[in-house]
C-alpha positions in Angstrom: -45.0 1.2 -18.0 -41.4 0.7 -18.3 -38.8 2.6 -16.2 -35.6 4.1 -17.7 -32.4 2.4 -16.2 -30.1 4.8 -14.5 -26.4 4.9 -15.3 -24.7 1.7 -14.8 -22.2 1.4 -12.1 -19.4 -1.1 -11.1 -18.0 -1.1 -7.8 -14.0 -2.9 -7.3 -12.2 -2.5 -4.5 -8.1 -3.0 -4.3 -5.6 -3.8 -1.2 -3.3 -1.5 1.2 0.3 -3.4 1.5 2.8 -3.6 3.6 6.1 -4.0 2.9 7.7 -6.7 4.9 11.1 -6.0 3.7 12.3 -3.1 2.1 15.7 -2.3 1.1 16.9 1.0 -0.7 19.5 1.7 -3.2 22.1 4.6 -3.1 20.3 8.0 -4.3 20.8 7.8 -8.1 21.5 11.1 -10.2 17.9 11.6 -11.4 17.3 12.0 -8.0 15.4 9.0 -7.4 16.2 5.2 -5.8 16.6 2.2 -6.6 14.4 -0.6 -4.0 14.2 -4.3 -3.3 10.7 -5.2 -1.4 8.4 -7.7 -0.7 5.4 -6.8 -0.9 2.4 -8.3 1.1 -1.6 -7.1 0.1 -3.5 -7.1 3.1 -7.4 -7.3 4.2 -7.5 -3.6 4.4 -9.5 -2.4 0.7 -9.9 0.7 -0.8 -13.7 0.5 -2.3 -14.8 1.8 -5.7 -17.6 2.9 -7.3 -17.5 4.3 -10.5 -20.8 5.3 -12.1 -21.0 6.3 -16.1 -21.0 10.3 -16.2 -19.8 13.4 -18.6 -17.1 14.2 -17.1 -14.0 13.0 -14.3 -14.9 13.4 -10.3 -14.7 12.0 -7.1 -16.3 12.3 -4.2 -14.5 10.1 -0.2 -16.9 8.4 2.0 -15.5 5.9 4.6 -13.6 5.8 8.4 -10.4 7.6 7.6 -10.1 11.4 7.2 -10.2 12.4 3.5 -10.8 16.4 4.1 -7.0 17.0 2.9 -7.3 14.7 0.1 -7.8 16.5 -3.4 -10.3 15.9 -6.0 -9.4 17.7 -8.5 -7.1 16.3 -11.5 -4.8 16.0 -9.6 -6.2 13.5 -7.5 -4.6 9.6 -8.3 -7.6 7.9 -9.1 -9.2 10.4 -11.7 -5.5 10.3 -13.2 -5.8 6.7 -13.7 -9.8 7.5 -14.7 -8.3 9.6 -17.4 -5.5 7.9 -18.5 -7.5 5.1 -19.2 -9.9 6.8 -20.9 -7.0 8.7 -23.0 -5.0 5.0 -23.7 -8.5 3.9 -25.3 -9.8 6.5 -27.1 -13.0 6.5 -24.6 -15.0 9.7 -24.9 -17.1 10.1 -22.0 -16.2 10.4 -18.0 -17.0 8.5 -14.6 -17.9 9.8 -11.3 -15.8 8.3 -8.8 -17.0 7.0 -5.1 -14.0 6.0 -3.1 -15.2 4.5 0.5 -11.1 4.8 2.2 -10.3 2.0 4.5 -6.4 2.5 4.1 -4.6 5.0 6.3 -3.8 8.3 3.9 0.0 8.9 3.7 0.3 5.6 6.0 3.1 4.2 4.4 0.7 1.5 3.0 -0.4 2.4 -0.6 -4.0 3.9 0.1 -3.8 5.9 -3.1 -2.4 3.2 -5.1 -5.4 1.4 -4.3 -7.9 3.7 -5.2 -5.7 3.9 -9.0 -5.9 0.3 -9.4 -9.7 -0.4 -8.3 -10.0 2.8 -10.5 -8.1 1.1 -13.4 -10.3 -2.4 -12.9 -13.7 -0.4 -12.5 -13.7 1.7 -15.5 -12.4 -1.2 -17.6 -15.4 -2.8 -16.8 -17.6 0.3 -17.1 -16.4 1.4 -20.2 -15.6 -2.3 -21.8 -12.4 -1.0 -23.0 -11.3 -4.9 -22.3 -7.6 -3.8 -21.8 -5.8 -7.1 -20.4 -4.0 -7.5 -16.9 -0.9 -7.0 -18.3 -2.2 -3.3 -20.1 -3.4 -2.6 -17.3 -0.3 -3.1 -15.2 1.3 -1.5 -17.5 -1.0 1.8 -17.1 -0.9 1.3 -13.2 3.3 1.7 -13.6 2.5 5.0 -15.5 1.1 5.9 -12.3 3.1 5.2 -9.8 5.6 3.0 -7.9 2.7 1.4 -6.2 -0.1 0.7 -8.0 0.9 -2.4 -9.9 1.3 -4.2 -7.0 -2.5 -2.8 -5.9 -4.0 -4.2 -9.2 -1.6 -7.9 -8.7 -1.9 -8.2 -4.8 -0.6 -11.4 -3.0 2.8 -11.6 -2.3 5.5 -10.5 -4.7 9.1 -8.8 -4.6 9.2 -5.4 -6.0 12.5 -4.2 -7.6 13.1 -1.1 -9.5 11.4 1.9 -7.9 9.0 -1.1 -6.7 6.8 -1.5 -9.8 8.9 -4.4 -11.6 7.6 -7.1 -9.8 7.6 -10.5 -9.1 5.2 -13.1 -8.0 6.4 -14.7 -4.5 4.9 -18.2 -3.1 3.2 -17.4 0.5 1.8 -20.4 2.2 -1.1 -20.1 4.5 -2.3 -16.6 6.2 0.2 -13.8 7.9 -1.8 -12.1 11.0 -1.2 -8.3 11.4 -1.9 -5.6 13.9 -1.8 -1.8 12.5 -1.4 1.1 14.7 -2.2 4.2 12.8 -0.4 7.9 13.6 -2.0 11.1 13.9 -0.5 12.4 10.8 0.9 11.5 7.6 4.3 10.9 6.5 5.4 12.1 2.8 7.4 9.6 1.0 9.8 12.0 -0.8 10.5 14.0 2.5 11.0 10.8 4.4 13.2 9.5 1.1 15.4 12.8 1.7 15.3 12.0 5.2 17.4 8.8 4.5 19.9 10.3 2.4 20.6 13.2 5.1 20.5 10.1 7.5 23.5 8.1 5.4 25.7 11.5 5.2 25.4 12.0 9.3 26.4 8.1 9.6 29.0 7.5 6.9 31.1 5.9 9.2 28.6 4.0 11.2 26.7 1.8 8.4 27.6 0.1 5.3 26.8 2.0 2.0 24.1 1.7 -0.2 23.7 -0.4 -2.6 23.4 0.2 -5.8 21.3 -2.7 -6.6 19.3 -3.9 -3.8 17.8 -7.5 -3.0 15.7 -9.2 -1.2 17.2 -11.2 1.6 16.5 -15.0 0.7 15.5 -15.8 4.6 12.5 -13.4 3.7 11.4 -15.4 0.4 11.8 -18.4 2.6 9.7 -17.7 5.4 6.7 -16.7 3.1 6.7 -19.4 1.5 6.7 -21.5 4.6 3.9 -19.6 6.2 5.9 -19.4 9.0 5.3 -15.8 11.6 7.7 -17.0 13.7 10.6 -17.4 10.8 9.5 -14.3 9.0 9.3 -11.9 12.2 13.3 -12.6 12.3 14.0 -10.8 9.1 11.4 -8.2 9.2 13.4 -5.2 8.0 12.9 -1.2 6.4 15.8 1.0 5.5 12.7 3.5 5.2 12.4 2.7 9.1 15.0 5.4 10.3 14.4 8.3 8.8 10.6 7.4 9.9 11.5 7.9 13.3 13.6 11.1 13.2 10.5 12.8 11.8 7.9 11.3 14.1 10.0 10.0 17.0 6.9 9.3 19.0 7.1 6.2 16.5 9.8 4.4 19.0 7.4 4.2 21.9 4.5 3.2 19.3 7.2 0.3 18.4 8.1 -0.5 22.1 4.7 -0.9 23.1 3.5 -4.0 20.4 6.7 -5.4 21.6 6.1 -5.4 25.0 2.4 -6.8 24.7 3.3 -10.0 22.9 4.2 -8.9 19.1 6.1 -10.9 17.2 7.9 -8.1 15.9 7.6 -4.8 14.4 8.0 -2.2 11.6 6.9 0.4 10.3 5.0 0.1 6.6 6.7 1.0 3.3 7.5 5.1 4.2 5.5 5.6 7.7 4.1 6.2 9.7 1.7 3.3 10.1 3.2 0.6 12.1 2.7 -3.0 11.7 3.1 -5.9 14.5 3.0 -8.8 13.4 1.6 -11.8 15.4 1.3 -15.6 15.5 -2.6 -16.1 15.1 -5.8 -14.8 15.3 -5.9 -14.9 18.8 -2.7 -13.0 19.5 -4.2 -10.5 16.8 -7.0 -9.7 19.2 -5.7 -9.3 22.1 -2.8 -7.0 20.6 -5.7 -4.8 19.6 -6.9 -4.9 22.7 -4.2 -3.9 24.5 -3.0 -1.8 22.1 -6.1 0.2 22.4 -6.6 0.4 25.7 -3.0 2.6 25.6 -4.9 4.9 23.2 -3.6 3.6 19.9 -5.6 4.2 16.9 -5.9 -0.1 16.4 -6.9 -2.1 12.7 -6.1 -6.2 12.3 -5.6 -7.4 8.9 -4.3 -10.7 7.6 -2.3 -11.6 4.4 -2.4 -12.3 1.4 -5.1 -11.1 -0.5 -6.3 -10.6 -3.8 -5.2 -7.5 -5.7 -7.4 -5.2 -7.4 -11.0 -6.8 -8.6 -14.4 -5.9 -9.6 -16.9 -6.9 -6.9 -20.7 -7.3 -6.4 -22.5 -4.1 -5.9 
């Protein structure tokens, strides 16, 4: 007697980032700004499972706290769910299982992630058969940060960090992640910046209005060299960060004082990243970092970007 298959499923999964430089432009009249990063996709993955069904859902399994999370329409993933589903004239729906890994309003593209394993999963589900570049063009639909989810590696992001650019990185970068309490929205921490500019007019040089990349940056990737790239480590984002969580500074201080490298904090906050020579000096970061009562995660860089993965 033969026994009726259930519904297929395809599990992806899709990198957190941090941003090892960022730089931001001067607020632009559509109230938005202009950025020049480099990106880096780290071993820290969002993991999806999307199983054939009627209708769009989602359901969070995993380490990290997902009870504020929506999952409704208006959550990311079923927006990328839908929108590729829309974009191909797909009829049915997909029941989303999203095990989180990446810290939620961390600062290092959790929900981005879950949008670009999203994207990869139901284009395998469905065998839609959209190309990388359609479907990077769907994940910029989405948001700033979920084309760099779906390329992952290294790459510059310019633009409002979606136009991107692959950069060379030799060998493996070694991270230590402390994560915060709470979360840290991007457009209150963007407004943050602004308010910070007008209070130090005098102080710091203005914006610009078209941001780079610092070449010393590009260079020490592509060496592969901590040491080089832990000079030029940099976030205009970094700042504003603080005023809103100022407990941040001591966070800072304390990877500094055990051995990091150096330090920032990731993309919009509040996740801080030290980074460190090796493997070894990864360790015993976390170690000592979590012996202070840190929240403690290693990861290493660069990874793939978004793929589809063995159940």
């Amino acid at each position: 007697m033969s026994v009726a298959a259930g519904p297929r499923v395809v599990h992806a999964k899709a990198p957190g980032k941090i941003n090892v430089f960022m730089r931001v432009g001067a607020l632009q009249d559509d109230g938005y700004h202009d950025v020049a990063t480099a990106y880096q996709a780290v071993s820290l993955y969002e993991e999806v499972s999307a199983t054939e069904a009627d209708d769009f859902s989602v359901r969070f399994t995993g380490p990290i706290d997902t009870s504020g999370l929506p999952t409704d329409g208006s959550n990311l993933a079923i927006r990328a769910a839908r929108l590729l589903a829309r974009t191909t004239d797909y009829r049915g729906g997909v029941h989303l299982e999203i095990a989180k890994h990446v810290p939620i309003a961390g600062g290092m593209g959790g929900g981005s992630a879950d949008a670009a394993a999203t994207l990869v999963a139901c284009d395998h589900l469905w065998g839609t058969g959209l190309g990388r570049d359609e479907l990077g063009e769907l994940a910029a639909e989405l948001g700033a940060d979920v084309p760099f989810a779906l390329m992952g590696g290294t790459a510059v992001g310019t633009g409002r960090g979606d136009r991107l650019s692959p950069a060379l990185a030799q060998g493996t970068f070694h991270w230590v992640l402390v994560l915060a309490d709470g979360g840290l929205s991007t457009p209150e921490v963007y407004a943050e910046l602004d308010r910070h500019r007008e209070r130090h007019v005098t102080d710091i040089a203005p914006a610009p209005e078209q941001p780079t990349v610092d070449i010393e940056v590009l260079q020490a990737l592509r060496a592969g060299d901590a040491h080089q790239l832990a000079e030029y480590l940099y976030n205009d984002l970094q700042a504003p960060a603080l005023h809103l969580q100022p407990e941040l500074a001591s966070t800072l201080e304390a990877g500094e004082v055990e051995g990091a490298l150096a330090a920032l904090v990731s993309g919009s906050g509040p996740t801080v990243a030290f980074l460190v020579a090796d493997a070894d000096a990864a360790l015993e970061l976390q170690v000592s970092l979590s012996a202070g009562g840190h929240r403690v995660l290693r990861a290493t860089g660069p990874v793939h970007g978004a793929r589809v993965v063995a159940g």
